[in-house]
N, C-alpha and C positions, 0 to 999 in steps of 0.2 A: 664444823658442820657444813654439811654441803649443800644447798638448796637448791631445787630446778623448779620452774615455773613457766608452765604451760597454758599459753593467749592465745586462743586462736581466733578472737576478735584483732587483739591489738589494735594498730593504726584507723581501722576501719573506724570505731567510734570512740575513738579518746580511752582507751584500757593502754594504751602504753604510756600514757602520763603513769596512770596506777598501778602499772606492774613494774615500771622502770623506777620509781620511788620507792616501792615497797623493797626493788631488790639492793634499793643503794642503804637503805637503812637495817637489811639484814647486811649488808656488806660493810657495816661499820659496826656493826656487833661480831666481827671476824669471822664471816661466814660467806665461802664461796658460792659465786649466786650462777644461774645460768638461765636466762631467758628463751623459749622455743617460741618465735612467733613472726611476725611478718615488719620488723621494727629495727630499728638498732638507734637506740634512745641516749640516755645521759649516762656519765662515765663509762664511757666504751672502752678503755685499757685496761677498768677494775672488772667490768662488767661482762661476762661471756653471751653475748647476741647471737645466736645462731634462728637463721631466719627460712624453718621448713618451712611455715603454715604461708610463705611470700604466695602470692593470687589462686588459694585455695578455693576461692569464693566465683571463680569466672568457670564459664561453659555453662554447659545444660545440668540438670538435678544431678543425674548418675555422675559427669565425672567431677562435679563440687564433692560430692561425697566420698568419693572414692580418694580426691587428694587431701579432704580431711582426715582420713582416716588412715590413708596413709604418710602421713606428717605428724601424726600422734603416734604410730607405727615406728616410726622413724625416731623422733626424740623421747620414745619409750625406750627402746634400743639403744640409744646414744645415752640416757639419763644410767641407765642401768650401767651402762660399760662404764659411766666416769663415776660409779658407785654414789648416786647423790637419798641423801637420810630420809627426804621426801619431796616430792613432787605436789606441788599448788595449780591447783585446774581453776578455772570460773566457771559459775553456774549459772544460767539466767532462765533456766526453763526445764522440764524432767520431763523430755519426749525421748524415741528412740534414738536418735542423732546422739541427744545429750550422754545417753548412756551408754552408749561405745564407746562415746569421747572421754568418759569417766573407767570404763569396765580397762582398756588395753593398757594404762599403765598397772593396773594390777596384776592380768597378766604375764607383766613382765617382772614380777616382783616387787616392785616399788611400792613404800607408803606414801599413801595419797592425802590430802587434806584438799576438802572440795570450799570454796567460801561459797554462799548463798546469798549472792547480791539480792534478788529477785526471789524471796521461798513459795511464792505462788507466781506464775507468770499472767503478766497482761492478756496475753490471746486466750488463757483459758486453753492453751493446749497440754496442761499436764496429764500423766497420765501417774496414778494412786501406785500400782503398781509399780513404777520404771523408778517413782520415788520412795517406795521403799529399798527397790534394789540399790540405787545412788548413795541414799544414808544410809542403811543399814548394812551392805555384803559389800560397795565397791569406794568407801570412803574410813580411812583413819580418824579423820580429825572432821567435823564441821566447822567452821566459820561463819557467822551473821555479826551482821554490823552495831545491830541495837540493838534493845531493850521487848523493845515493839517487835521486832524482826524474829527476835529467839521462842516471845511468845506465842507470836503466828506460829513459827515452826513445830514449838513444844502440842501446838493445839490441834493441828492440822495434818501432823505426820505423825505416824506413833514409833517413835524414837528407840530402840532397844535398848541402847546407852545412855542414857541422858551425859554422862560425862565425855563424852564424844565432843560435844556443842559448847563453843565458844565464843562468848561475844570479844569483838576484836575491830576498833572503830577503822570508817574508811580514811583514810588520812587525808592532809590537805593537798596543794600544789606548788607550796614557796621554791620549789628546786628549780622548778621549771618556767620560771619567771626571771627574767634579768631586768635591765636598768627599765623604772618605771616612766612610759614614755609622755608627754605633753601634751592634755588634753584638749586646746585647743588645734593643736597640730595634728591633731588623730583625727580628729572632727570635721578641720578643711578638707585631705584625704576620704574623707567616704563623703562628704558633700552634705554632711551638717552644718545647722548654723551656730555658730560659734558661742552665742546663750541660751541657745532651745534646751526646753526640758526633753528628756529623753528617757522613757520606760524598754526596757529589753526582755523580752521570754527569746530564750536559745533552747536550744536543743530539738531534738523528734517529737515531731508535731502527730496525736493521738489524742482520742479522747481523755483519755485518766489524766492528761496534763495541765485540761482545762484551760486552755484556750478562750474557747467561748464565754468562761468565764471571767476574763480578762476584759474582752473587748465588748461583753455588758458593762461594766466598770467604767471603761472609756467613754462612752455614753454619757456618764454623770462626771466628765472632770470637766476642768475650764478646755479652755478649746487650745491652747498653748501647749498643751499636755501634750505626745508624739510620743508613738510605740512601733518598737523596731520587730518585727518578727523572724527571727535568723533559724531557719533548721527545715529537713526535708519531711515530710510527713511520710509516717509509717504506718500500713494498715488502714488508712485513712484519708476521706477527700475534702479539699484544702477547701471546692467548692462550696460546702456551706459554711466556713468562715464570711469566703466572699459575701456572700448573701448576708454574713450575717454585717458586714463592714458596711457594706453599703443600706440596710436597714437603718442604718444609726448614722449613716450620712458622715462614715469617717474616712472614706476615701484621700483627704489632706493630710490626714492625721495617723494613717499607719503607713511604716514601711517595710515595704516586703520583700524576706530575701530567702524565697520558698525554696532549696538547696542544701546540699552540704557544703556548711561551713568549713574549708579548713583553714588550720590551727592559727596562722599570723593573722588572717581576717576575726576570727573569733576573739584573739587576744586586744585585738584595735577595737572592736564592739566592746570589750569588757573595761577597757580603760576609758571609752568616749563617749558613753551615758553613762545618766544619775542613779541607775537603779535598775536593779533583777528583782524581775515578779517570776514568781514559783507557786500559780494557781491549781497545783496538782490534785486531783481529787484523791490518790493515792499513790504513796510509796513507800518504798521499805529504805530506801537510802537513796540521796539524788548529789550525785558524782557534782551537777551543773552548781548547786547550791556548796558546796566546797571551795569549788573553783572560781566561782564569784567573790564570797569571803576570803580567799588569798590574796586575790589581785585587789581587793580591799572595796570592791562593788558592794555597796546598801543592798539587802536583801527584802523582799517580801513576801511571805513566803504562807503557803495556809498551816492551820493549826493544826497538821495532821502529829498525832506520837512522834513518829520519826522525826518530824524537823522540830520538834519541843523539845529534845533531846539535845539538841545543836544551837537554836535561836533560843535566847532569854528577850522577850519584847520589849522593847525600846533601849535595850542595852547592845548586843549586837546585830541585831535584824529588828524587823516589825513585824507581828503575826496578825493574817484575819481569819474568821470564821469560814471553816471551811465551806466551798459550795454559794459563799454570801457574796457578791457580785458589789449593793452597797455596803456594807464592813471592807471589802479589798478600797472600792472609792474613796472612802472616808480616811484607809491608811493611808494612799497615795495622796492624797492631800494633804493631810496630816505632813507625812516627809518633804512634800514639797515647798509649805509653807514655814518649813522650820530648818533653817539654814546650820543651826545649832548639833540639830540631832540628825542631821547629813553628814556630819564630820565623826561627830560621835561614833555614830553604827560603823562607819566607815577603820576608825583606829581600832575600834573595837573588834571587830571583825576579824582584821588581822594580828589580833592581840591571840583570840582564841583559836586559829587554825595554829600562830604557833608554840601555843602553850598546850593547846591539849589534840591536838590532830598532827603531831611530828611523826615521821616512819621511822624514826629512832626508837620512841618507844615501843609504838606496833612492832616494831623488829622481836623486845624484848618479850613480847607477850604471846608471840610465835615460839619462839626459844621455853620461853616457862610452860605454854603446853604441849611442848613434844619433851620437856623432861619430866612432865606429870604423867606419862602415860608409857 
């Protein structure tokens, strides 16, 4: 079988962990993989890296778009010539960008299977139409990750195939992780103190993340409590956190690292605090909440479906009431007063990314639906 898959995010926001894993676990179900994106990630001798979409994303609108589109152009043409059985796009939004980027490998003949990280997008920019034409006329296969995600889908889009749609979980990140490094030694390094507690929210800082709901929370912990805020804000201004930091007089007690994180600093955040809070008021699947439970970071996470599907509470995460500011306090106490069930969530954690989140099996269950169809 031959696979191609086309990132035209990649490196920009951590999709080449996900796409460089997904193709090493089709590449151990003996399937030649070829990634088109802006990366050249793990196993590069097995791996075909060919990197058109490299600074598609610089200049003015017109020529972003045009070297988008022409790098889709381009490894549409190339995917065809090395005869690949389908081609794998990412989806995070159904505006017109999105559907050229889907429409030109079809095109070119190619079958497509689009995955649906996102089946409704945060900005509210979708448009009804561009996603019927994405599922319905310029995609083979669907993919969504969950339970919750397929139902969105099944409700919200009117699906001509319903056998088209396949749930097919996000996998974890064990490949991409090497020797686990010494958390005091990570901790002198960025300039923690070596037994402070430590709360971390990563990733693009927007509303639906809940933020805010976070640092109500911190309001009600002991004052030893410390919250790292690592990620750049998207569509969103950071200013009313401030305001809101300094209303609750936590200026000592949060640290701000308002930017993009890359990868070796984010990896040192995840091994040098006690815990990821994931106060999102909505998702359909959170890539950050995987990646935390690989590296074997305590999760927190709200009780949305999607992350019910992943955390069993107090076995390997802790779940609060979505939107409850005191229930998230009360968990954060809870974990920090219990040294017990710190280690617990922890083994736990990376018990379950690698017993049920390997891209070995995902590989297989890519394979079983393109032989049911």
């Amino acid at each position: 079988m031959n696979i191609a898959i086309f990132d035209h995010v990649g490196k920009k926001a951590g999709m080449d962990y996900y796409s460089s894993s997904l193709a090493k676990g089709l590449l151990n179900k003996d399937c030649k993989t070829t990634i088109y994106s802006n990366f050249v990630g793990i196993e590069p001798s097995k791996i075909n890296y060919k990197t058109f979409y490299e600074g598609h994303s610089k200049g003015n609108a017109f020529l972003k778009l045009y070297r988008l589109l022409h790098a889709t152009a381009k490894a549409s043409f190339d995917a065809r010539k090395g005869k690949a059985d389908l081609v794998i796009l990412h989806l995070f939004s159904a505006d017109a960008v999105t559907l050229l980027l889907v429409a030109i490998p079809k095109l070119f003949g190619l079958k497509t299977a689009v995955i649906s990280h996102d089946v409704s997008s945060f900005t509210d920019n979708d448009n009804r139409l561009v996603q019927n034409l994405i599922y319905n006329t310029f995609s083979d296969f669907i993919i969504v990750h969950n339970h919750f995600s397929y139902k969105t889908l099944m409700q919200n889009i009117r699906i001509k195939d319903s056998n088209k749609v396949t749930i097919i979980k996000h996998g974890g990140y064990l490949d991409h992780i090497g020797l686990r490094p010494d958390k005091k030694q990570l901790r002198h390094e960025l300039g923690l103190e070596e037994d402070g507690k430590y709360i971390l929210f990563f990733g693009q800082i927007k509303k639906v993340k809940g933020l805010d709901i976070l640092l109500e929370a911190m309001s009600e912990l002991t004052d030893d409590i410390k919250l790292i805020i690592a990620g750049k804000p998207w569509k969103d201004d950071f200013s009313s956190y401030d305001e809101q930091i300094k209303k609750h007089h936590l200026q000592e007690r949060v640290i701000k690292m308002i930017r993009f994180i890359e990868d070796n600093e984010r990896e040192k955040l995840f091994f040098a605090t006690d815990v990821n809070v994931l106060p999102y008021r909505i998702i359909y699947q959170s890539g950050v909440l995987l990646m935390a439970m690989s590296q074997g970071l305590p999760v927190i996470a709200s009780d949305l479906l999607a992350n019910k599907e992943i955390i069993n509470d107090k076995a390997n995460g802790l779940l609060f009431h979505n939107e409850n500011a005191d229930d998230l306090a009360a968990k954060i106490t809870l974990f920090f007063q219990d040294r017990a069930l710190q280690k617990k969530l922890s083994v736990n954690a990376l018990s379950t990314i690698a017993s049920e989140y390997n891209w070995d099996d995902i590989a297989l269950k890519y394979l079983e639906m393109m032989k049911g169809k």
